[in-house]
C-alpha positions as CSV (number, residue, x, y, z in Angstrom):
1,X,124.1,83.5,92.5
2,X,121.6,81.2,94.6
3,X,117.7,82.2,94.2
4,X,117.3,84.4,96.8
5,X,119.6,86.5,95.0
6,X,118.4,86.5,91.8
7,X,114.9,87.3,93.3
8,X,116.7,90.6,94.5
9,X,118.8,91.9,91.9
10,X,117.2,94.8,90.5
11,X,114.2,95.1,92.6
12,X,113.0,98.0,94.1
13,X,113.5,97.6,98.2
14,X,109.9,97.6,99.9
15,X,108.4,96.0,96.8
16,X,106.3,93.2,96.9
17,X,108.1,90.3,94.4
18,X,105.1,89.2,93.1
19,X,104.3,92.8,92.1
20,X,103.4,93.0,88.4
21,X,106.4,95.7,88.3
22,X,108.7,95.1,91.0
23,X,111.4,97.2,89.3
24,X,112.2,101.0,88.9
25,X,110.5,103.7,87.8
26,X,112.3,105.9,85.0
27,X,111.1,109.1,87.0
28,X,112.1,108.0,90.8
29,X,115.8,108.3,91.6
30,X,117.7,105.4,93.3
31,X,120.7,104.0,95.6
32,X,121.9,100.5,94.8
33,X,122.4,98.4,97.7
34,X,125.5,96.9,97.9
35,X,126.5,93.9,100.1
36,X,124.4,92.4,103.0
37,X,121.1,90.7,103.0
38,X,119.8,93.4,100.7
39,X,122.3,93.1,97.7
40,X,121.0,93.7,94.3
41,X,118.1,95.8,95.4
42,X,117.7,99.5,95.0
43,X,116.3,102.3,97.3
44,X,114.3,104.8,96.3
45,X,115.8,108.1,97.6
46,X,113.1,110.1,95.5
47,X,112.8,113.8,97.1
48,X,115.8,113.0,99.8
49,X,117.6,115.8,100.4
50,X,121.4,115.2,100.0
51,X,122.5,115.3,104.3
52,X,119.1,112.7,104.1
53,X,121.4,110.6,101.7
54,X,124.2,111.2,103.5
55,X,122.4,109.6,106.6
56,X,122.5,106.1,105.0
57,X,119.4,104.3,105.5
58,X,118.6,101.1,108.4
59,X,116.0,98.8,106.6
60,X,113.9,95.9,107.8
61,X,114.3,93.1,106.7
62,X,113.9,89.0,107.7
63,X,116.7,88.2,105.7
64,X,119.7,90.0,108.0
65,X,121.7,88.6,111.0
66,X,118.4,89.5,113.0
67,X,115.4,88.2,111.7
68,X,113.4,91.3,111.9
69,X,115.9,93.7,112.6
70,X,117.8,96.4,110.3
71,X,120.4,96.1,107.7
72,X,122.4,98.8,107.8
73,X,123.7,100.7,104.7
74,X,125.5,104.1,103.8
75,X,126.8,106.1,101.3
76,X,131.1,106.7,101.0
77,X,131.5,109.8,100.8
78,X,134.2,109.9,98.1
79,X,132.1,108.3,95.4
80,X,130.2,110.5,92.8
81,X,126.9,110.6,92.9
82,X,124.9,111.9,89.9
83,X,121.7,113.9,89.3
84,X,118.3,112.9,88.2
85,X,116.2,109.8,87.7
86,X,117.5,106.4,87.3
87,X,120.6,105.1,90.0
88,X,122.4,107.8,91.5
89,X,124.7,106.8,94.4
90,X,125.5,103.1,95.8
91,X,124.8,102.4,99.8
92,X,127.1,99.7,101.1
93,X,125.9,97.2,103.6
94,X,128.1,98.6,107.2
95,X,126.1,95.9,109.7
96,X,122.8,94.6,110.9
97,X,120.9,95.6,114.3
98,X,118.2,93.7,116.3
């Protein structure tokens, strides 16, 4: 795992690293990102309503094929995903976009 990575791994997406708590939040519910630039890191899907989820999500980010473009990451429909706080579902990286 090179630095970048470990910076990531269990790090709330949109967080700032230096934050004094860059990780979850025992009462927000999550998606792990899976693969891609954004590996490691977790989405908060708090309040998403499950076709929202099923959506997927396109994120910015500086680290993808397009320096300020989109990663692109969904849900597979024929994993479980479970209820409640913590990490519910995983997104897994499907492309980048300018």
């Amino acid at each position: 795992m090179n630095g970048d990575e470990q910076l990531l791994n269990g790090r709330v997406y949109g967080h700032d690293h230096d934050a004094p708590n860059p990780g979850p939040l025992p009462h927000r519910t999550y998606a792990e990102l899976v693969g891609g630039p954004l590996d490691g890191l977790l989405l908060d899907i708090t309040g998403r309503r499950p076709d929202e989820v099923d959506a997927g999500a396109a994120l910015s980010t500086e680290l993808g094929r397009f320096p300020g473009g989109r990663s692109l990451y969904d849900p597979r429909p024929d994993e479980p995903r479970t209820s409640g706080p913590g990490v519910s579902c995983r997104f897994y990286h499907c492309g980048d976009t300018p």
